[in-house]
C-alpha positions, 0 to 999 in steps of 0.5 A: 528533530528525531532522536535516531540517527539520521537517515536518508530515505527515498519516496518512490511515488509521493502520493497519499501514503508515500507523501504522508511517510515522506512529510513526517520523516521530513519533519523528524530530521531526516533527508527525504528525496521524492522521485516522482515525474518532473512537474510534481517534482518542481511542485515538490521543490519549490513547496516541499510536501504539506500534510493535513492530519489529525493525528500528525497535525497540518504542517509544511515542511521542505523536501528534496525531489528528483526524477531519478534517485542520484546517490545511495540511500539507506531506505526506498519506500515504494509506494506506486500502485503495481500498474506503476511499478515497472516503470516507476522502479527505473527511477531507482537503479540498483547501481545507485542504490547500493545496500539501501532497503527497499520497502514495497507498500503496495496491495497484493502479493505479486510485487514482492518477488518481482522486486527481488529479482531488481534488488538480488541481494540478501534482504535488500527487499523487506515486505510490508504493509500499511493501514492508513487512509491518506490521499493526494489532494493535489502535488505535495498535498496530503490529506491523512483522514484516518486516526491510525498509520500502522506499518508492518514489515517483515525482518526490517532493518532496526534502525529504519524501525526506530526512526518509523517510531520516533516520527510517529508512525505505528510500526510492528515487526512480522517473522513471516512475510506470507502470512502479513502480506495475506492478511491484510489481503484478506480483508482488502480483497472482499472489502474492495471488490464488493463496495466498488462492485456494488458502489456503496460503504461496507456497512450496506455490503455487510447487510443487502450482499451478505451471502456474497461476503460470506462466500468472497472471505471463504474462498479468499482464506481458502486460497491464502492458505494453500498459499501457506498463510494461516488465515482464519476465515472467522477473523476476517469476517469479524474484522469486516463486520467491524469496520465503520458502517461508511468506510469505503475502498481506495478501489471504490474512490478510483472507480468513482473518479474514473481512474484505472482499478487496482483488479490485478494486484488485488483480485487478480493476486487471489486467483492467481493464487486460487489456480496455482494451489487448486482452489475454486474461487467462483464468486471472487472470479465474477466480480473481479469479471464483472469489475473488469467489464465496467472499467470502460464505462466508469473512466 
C-alpha cells in the first residue's frame, strides 16, 4: 500500500504504457479507472490490468474501467497515440474532470497545446514525457521489456510526483517544457524514422546508413532549436550511438504488423516545425515522403 495520500487516477488509453502506469498505481493503494472502448473495458472489469515485468515483477491486480470518465479525479494520464487523441479526449469532459491534471505521454510536440485549448485552466495540462518499452500483449496484458520507466514532467503537481515515485516508477522534474518534450524527439525522430525506413535494429542504421543519420540528427537539432529548445547535435548522436545494437522503434513494431504509423506526431512535428522557423530539413522530409508512400503496402 502507497505511503502517499491516495489518489484517484484516470488512464485514457491502457495499452502498454497507459496500462503499466495504471497496473503499479493500482497495486500501490490508489483508485486507477481505464477508459477505454467497451470490450476492453469488460475485459478490464472483470480481470483487472496484468503486468509482466522485470523490473516491477508479474502481478494481477483489480482495476475500475469505463467507456467515459464519470466523477472528477486528481490525475488523467493521456496515453492514445495522437492519431487517437481527438476522439479519444471526448471520454474525459472538462465538466467532469473539474481541477484534475491531465498529463499527456504521447510522442511529438503538436498534442500538447491542442489539449490546453480542451483543458483552459491555469496548469491543468503538465507536459511529459516517458522512456519505457512496454506492449499490450492483449486486453489488460502488459508486457513491460525494458529495465527502466522514467517519466519527466514539467511543473507536475508534488503530490502526483510522489505518488509516481513511491509505485516505482522514475520520475524527474523539468522547468522547461520546450526543451523536455524536444528532447526526447530528438532521439525519437532519427531513431524511428531510419529503422522503419530502412526495417532494421539501430545498430545496423548506425553502420550501413550512417550519413543519413548524421544528416537526420543535424537537421533535427537544427529545427529544435529554432524552436527554442537548446538541443546539442553531438549529444543525440552519442545518445544513439549508445543505444543497444538491436533496439528497435515502436514505429518499426507498427509498420511490421501493419498497423498505421505515428509519421505525424513524430515526423511530421519536425517539419512542421522546420517551415514554421525557416529551416531545411531535406533528408528528414524524404523519409517521412517515403514512409508515407509504403504505408499502403505494409498494412
Amino acid at each position: 500500500m502507497t505511503t502517499t495520500p491516495p489518489l484517484s487516477v484516470a488512464v485514457l488509453g491502457p495499452g502498454g504504457v497507459g496500462g503499466l502506469i495504471g497496473a503499479v498505481l493500482a497495486r500501490a493503494g490508489h483508485r486507477v479507472v481505464c477508459l477505454a472502448r467497451e470490450e476492453t473495458a469488460d475485459v478490464l472489469r472483470r480481470d483487472g490490468l496484468a503486468l509482466r515485468s522485470g523490473q516491477f515483477g508479474d502481478f494481477s491486480v483489480p482495476v475500475e474501467a469505463d467507456t467515459q470518465l464519470r466523477g472528477p479525479a486528481d490525475a488523467v494520464f493521456v496515453t492514445v497515440k495522437e492519431a487517437a487523441l481527438s476522439a479519444a479526449v471526448d471520454r474525459v469532459p472538462p465538466r467532469v474532470l473539474g481541477g484534475g491534471v491531465v498529463v499527456p505521454l504521447l510522442n511529438g510536440v503538436d498534442h500538447v497545446p491542442a489539449l490546453r485549448r480542451r483543458y483552459p485552466a491555469d496548469g491543468q495540462v503538465v507536459a511529459g514525457t516517458i522512456r519505457v518499452e512496454a506492449t499490450r500483449v492483449a486486453p489488460g496484458h502488459i508486457a513491460h521489456t525494458s529495465p527502466f520507466a522514467a517519466l519527466e514532467l514539467a511543473g507536475p503537481p508534488q503530490g502526483l510526483v510522489a505518488a509516481l515515485r513511491a509505485a516505482g516508477l522514475q520520475v524527474a522534474v523539468r522547468d522547461d517544457e520546450t526543451a523536455m518534450l524536444w528532447d526526447k524527439l530528438c532521439f525519437l525522430a532519427p531513431f524511428a524514422l531510419l529503422t522503419t525506413r530502412h526495417r532494421t535494429a539501430i545498430g545496423e542504421v548506425r553502420t550501413r546508413w550512417r550519413d543519413e543519420l548524421l544528416a537526420v540528427v543535424g537537421e533535427i537539432t537544427a529545427a529544435a532549436r529554432a524552436a527554442g529548445a537548446p538541443a546539442d547535435t553531438g549529444a543525440v548522436l552519442a545518445a544513439l550511438d549508445g543505444a543497444p545494437e538491436g533496439m528497435r522503434s515502436s514505429m518499426q513494431r507498427d509498420a511490421e504488423a501493419g498497423r498505421p504509423l505515428e509519421l505525424d506526431a513524430i515526423g511530421g512535428a519536425v517539419l512542421r516545425a522546420a517551415i514554421a522557423h525557416h529551416v531545411d530539413v531535406p533528408v528528414t522530409a524524404r523519409l517521412v515522403r517515403e514512409l508515407c508512400q509504403e504505408q499502403p503496402e505494409r498494412g
